[in-house]
C-alpha positions as CSV (number, residue, x, y, z in Angstrom):
1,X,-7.5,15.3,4.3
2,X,-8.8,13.1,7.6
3,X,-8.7,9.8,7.8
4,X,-12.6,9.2,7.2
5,X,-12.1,11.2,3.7
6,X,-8.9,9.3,2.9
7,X,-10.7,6.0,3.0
8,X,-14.1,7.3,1.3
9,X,-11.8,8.8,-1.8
10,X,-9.6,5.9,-2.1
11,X,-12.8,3.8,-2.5
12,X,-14.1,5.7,-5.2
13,X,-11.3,6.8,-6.8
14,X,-9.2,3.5,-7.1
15,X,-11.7,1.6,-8.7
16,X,-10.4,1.7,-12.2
17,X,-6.9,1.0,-11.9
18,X,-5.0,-1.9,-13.5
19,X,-3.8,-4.3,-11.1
20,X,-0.5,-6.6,-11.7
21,X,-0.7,-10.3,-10.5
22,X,-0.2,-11.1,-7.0
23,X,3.7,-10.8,-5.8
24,X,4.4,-12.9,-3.1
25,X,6.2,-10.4,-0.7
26,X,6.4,-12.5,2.5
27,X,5.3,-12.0,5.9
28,X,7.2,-11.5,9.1
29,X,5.7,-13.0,12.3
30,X,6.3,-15.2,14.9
31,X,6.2,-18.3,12.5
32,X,7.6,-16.9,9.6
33,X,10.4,-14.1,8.9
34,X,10.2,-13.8,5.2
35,X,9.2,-10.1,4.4
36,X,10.7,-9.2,1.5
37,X,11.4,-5.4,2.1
38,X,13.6,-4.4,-0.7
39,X,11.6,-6.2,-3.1
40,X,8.9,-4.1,-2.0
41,X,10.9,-0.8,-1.9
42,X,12.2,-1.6,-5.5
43,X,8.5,-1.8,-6.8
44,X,7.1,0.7,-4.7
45,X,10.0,3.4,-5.8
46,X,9.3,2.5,-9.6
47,X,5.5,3.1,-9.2
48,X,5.5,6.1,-7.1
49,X,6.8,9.8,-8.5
50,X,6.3,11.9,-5.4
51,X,7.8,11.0,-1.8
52,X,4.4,11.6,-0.2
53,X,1.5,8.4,0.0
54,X,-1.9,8.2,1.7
55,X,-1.5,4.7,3.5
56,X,-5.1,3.5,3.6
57,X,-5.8,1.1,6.6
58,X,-9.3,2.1,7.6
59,X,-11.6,4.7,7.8
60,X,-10.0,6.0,11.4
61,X,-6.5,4.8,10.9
62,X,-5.7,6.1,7.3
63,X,-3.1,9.2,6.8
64,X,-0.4,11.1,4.8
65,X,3.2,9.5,5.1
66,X,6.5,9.8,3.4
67,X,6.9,6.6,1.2
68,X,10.0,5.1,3.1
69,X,7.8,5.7,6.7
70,X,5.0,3.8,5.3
71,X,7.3,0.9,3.8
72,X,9.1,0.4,6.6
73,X,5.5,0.1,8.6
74,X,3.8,-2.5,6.2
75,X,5.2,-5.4,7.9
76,X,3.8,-4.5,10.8
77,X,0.5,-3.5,9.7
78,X,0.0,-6.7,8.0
79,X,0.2,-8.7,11.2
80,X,-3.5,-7.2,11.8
81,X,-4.6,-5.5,8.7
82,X,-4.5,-5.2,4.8
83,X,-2.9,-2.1,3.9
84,X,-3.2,-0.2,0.7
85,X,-0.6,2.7,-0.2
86,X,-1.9,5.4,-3.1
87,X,0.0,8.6,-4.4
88,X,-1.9,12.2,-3.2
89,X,-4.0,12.2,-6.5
90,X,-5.3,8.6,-6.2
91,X,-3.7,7.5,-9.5
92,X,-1.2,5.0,-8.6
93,X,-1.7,1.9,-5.5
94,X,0.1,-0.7,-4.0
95,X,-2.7,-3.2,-2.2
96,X,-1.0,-5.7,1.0
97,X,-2.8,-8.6,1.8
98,X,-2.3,-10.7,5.2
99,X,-1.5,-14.0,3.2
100,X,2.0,-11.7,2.3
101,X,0.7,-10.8,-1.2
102,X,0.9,-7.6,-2.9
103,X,-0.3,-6.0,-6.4
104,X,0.6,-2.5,-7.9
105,X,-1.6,-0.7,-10.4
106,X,-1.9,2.7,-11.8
107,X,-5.0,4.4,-13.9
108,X,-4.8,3.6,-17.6
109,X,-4.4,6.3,-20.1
């Protein structure tokens, strides 16, 4: 899928997911080097069952990654960017904010 059809599904198909509160996760910067990665890996490895995410920047910049590429990228993407990671089927999401908060949700049965 390209990265225009990554962004448009994720839009459509994330809607209905239940989100957990806001986890403050950090941020590194040039002020601040607080990123809090293995907190992030620990939740990110208990949501996600395949190894494979869609990391969802924008509607040029989104792709396929492995889920420990596009973990050890969030840090960096936040300096600029929100970043949202989803598994292939659009079930499961971890949403990044630039204020170094994140939430995790997954579709409700």
């Amino acid at each position: 899928m390209d990265a225009k059809n990554i962004f448009i599904s994720s839009q459509h198909r994330l809607k209905n997911l239940d989100w957990s509160d806001l986890i403050y996760v950090g941020l590194d910067h040039e002020k601040a080097n607080e990123y809090k990665a293995d907190m992030v890996a620990e939740y990110a490895h208990k949501l996600f069952d395949e190894s494979e995410v869609y990391v969802i920047i924008g509607r040029h910049d989104s792709h396929l990654s492995t889920l420990d590429e596009a973990l050890s990228k969030v840090n960096t993407l936040l300096k600029a960017t929100h970043v949202m990671l989803c598994d292939t089927s659009f079930t499961k999401a971890m949403k990044f904010n630039m204020i170094g908060v994140m939430s995790y949700g997954q579709k409700h049965n």
